[in-house]
C-alpha positions as CSV (number, residue, x, y, z in Angstrom):
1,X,0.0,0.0,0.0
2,X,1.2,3.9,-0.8
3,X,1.1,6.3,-2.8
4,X,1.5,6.9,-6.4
5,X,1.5,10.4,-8.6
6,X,-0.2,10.1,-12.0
7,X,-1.6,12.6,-14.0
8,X,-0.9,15.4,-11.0
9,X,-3.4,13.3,-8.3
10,X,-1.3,11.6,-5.8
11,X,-3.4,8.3,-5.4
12,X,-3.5,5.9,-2.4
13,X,-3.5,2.5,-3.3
14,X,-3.7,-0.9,-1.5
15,X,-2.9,-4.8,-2.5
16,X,-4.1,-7.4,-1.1
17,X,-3.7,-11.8,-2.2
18,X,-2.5,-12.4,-5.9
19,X,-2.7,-13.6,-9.2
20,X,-4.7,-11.4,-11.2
21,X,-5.2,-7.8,-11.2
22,X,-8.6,-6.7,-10.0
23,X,-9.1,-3.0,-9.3
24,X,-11.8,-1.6,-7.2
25,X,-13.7,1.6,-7.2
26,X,-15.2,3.0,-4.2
27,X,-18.6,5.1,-3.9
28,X,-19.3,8.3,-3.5
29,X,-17.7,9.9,0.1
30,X,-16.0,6.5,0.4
31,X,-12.9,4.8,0.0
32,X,-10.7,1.4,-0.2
33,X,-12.8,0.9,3.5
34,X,-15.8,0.7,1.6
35,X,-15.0,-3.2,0.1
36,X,-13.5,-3.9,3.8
37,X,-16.4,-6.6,4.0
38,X,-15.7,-7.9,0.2
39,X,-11.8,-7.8,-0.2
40,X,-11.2,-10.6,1.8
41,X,-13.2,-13.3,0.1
42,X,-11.6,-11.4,-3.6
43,X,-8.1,-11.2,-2.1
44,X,-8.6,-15.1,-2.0
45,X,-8.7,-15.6,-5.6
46,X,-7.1,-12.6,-6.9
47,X,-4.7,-9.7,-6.3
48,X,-7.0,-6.8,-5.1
49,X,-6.3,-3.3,-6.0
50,X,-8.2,-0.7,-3.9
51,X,-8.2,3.1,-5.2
52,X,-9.5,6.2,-3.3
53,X,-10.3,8.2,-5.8
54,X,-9.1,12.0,-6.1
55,X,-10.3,14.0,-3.4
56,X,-11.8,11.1,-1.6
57,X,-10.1,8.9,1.3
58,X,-6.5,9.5,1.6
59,X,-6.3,10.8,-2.4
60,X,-6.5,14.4,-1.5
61,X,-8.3,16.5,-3.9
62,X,-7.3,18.6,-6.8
63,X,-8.0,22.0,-8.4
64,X,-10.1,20.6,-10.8
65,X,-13.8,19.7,-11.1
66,X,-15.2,15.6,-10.3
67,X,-15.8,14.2,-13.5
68,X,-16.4,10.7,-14.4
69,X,-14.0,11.1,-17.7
70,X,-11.5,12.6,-16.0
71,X,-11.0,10.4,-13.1
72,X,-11.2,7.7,-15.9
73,X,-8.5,9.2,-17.4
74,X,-6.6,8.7,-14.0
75,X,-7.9,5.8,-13.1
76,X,-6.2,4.5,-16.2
77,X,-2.6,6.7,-16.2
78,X,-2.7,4.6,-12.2
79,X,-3.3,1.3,-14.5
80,X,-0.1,1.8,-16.5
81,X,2.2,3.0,-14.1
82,X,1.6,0.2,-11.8
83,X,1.8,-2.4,-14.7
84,X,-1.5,-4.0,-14.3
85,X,-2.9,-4.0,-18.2
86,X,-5.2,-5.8,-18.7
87,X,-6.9,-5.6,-15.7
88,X,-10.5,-6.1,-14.4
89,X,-12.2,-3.3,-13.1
90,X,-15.0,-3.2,-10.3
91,X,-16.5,0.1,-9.6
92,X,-19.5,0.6,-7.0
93,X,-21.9,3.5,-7.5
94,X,-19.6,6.6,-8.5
95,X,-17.0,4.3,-9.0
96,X,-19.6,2.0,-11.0
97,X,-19.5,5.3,-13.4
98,X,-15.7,5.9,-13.3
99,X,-15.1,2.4,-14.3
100,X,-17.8,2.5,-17.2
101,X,-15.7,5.9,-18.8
102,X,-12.5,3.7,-18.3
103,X,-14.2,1.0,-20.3
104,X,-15.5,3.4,-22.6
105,X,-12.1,5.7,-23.0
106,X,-9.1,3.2,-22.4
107,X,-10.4,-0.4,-23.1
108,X,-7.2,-1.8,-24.0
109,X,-6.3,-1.6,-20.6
110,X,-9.4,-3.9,-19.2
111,X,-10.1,-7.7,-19.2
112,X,-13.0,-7.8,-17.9
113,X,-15.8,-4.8,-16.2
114,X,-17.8,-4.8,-13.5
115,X,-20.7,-2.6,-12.7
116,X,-22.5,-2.2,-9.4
117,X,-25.2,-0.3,-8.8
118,X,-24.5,2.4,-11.4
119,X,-26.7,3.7,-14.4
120,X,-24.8,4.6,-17.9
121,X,-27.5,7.5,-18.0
122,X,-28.5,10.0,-15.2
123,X,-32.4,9.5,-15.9
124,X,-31.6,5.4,-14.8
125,X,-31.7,6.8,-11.3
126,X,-34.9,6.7,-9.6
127,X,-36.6,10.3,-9.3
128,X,-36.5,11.1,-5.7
129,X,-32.9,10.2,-5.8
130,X,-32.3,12.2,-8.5
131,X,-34.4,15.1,-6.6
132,X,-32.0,14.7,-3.9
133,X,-28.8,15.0,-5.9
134,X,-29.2,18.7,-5.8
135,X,-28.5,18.6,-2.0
136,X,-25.0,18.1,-1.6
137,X,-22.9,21.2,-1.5
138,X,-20.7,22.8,1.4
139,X,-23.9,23.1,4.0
140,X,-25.2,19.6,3.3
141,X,-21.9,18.2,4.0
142,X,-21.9,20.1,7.2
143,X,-24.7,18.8,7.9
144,X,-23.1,15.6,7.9
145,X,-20.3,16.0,10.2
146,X,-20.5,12.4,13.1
147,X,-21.5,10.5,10.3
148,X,-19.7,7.1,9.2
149,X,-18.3,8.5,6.4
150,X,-17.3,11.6,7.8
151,X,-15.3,10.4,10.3
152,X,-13.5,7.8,8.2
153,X,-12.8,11.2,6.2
154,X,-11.5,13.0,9.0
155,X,-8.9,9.9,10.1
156,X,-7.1,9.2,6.8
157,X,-7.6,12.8,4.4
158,X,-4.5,14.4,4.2
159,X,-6.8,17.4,4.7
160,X,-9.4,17.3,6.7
161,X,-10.8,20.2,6.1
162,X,-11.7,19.8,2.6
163,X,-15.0,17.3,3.8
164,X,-17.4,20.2,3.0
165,X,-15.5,21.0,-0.5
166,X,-15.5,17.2,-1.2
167,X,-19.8,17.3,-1.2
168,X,-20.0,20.7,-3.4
169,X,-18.1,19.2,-6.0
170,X,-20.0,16.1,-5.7
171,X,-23.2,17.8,-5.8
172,X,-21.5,19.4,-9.2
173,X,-21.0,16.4,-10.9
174,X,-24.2,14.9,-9.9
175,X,-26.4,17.4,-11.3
176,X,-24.8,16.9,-14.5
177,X,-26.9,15.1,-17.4
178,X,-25.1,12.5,-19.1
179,X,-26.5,9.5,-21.3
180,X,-23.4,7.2,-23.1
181,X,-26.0,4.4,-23.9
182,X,-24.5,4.7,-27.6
183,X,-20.9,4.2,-26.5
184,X,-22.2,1.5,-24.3
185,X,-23.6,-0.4,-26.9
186,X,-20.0,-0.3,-28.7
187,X,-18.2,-1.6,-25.9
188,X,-16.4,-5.1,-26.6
189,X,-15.3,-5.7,-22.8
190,X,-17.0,-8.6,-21.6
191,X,-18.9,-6.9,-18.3
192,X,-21.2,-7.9,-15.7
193,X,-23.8,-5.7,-14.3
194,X,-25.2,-6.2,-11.0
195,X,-27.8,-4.3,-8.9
196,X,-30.2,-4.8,-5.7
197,X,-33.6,-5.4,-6.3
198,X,-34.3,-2.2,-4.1
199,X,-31.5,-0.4,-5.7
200,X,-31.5,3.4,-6.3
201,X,-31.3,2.5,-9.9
202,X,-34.4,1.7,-12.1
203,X,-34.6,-1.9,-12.9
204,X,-36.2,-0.9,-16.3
205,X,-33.0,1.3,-16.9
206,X,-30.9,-1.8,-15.6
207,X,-32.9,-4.0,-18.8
208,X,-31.7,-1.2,-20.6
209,X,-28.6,-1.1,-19.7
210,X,-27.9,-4.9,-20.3
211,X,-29.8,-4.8,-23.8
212,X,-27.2,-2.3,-24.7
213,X,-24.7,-4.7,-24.0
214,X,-26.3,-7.4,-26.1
215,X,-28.3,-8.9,-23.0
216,X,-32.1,-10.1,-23.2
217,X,-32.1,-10.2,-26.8
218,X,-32.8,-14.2,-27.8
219,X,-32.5,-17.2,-26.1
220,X,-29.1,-18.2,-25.0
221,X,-30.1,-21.7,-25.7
222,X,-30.0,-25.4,-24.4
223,X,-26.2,-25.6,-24.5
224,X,-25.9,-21.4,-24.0
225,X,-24.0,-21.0,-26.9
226,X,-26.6,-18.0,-27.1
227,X,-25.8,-16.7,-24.3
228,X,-23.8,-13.1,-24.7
229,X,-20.6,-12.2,-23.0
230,X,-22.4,-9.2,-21.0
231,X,-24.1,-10.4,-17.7
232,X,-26.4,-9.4,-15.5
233,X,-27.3,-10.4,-11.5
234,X,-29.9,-8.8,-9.8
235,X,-29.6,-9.5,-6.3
236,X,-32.5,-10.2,-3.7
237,X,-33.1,-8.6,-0.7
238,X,-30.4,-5.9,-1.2
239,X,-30.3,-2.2,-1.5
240,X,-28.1,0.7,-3.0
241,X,-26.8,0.8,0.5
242,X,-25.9,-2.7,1.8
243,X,-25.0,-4.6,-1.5
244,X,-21.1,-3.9,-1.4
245,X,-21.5,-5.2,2.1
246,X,-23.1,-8.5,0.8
247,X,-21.1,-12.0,0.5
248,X,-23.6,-12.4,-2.6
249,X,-21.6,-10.1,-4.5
250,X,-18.0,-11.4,-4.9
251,X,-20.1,-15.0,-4.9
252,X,-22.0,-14.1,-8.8
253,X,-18.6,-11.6,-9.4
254,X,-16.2,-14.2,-8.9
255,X,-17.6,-16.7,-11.4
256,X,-17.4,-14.5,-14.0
257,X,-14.4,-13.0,-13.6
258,X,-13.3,-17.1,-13.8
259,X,-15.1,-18.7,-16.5
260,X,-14.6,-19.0,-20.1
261,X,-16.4,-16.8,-22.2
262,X,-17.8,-17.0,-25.5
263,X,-15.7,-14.3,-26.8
264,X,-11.9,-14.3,-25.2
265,X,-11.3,-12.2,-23.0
């Protein structure tokens, strides 16, 4: 674990087990703690990568605007210099975005994609989540000050003081339209999308989402030699909020990152 400096952000990084590069991509406010409940059971089969990503955790923040192609962009420049092409990517939430842009802008440098609980359009978030993505700005993360997250923030930043500037530019980015449904539908990574049923995503945006990837179309057949390289869980009992926490999800990631796929990968 340290620190490395690509593309001006001075990322914090942590490995865990080995074999295979898998790199993971925290939510929103969070960082590498976020997959503390996960890692362990990945770390058993692969070589675990955790990012914070700039201005979150112990990555301190930049003077530059949050933006999902230009942490990509970073996210990738961190790829290179630490010699893990091709790798797969698991990104959770604004990290499930990041790592859809890094799919999208640098695929030569993923294996295989994983998407949690992220839409690849803002309307594939429900409304009254999208009604409360307005909210975050300086007061609101106030406002949050003995929370969780908060004080995770305040242990590890290298300034602590920049927790209120962290939710304005968070609240900047999220109000942001975006659709990249057509460069999704282009993508040749083999990728797995997975989502609570009580997600803060749509599940008809999350049909959506996997028919762009060449999901749901036909029947994959008796011997599923129809069956496309794009997958797609949707996992009971779970929400937005508890699924990274869930042994269900390195239990349907796992398998895919493992098997042979129709196309190679």
């Amino acid at each position: 674990m340290g620190y490395a400096e690509v593309n001006g952000v001075r990322f914090w990084y942590e490995t865990h087990g080995s074999g295979r590069p898998l790199v993971l991509l925290h939510g929103g406010f969070g960082a590498v703690e976020m997959f503390a409940a996960i890692r362990p059971v990945l770390a058993e089969r692969r070589r675990v990568v955790s990012v914070d990503l700039p201005g979150h955790g112990r990555t301190a923040d930049v003077d530059r605007p949050l933006r999902y192609e230009s942490m990509a962009d970073d996210v990738a420049a961190l790829i290179v210099h630490l010699g893990l092409a091709p790798a797969d990517v698991l990104g959770f939430s604004l990290g499930g975005g990041v790592a859809l842009r890094l799919a999208i802008q640098h695929r030569e440098l993923l294996r295989r994609l994983v998407v949690v609980s992220a839409p690849c359009r803002r309307q594939g978030w429900f409304p009254e989540v999208l009604a409360g993505m307005p909210e975050p700005d300086e007061a609101a993360g106030e406002r949050m000050r003995g929370t969780p997250p908060e004080q995770l923030y305040q242990a590890v930043a290298p300034r602590p003081q920049d927790w209120p500037r962290l939710w304005a530019k968070t609240g900047e980015l999220l109000r942001r339209e975006y659709d990249w449904s057509s460069e999704v539908a282009t993508l040749s990574t083999p990728t797995l999308l997975v989502f609570a049923d009580a997600d803060s995503v749509r599940l008809a945006h999350v049909v959506e989402f996997f028919g762009l990837l060449g999901g749901g179309h036909r029947d994959g057949g008796w011997d599923g030699t129809g069956r496309p390289d794009a997958r797609l869980a949707v996992l009971p009992g779970l929400t937005h909020y508890d699924i990274v926490d869930s042994p269900a999800l390195p239990a349907v990631v796992l398998p895919f990152l493992t098997h042979t796929l129709n196309t190679p990968a």
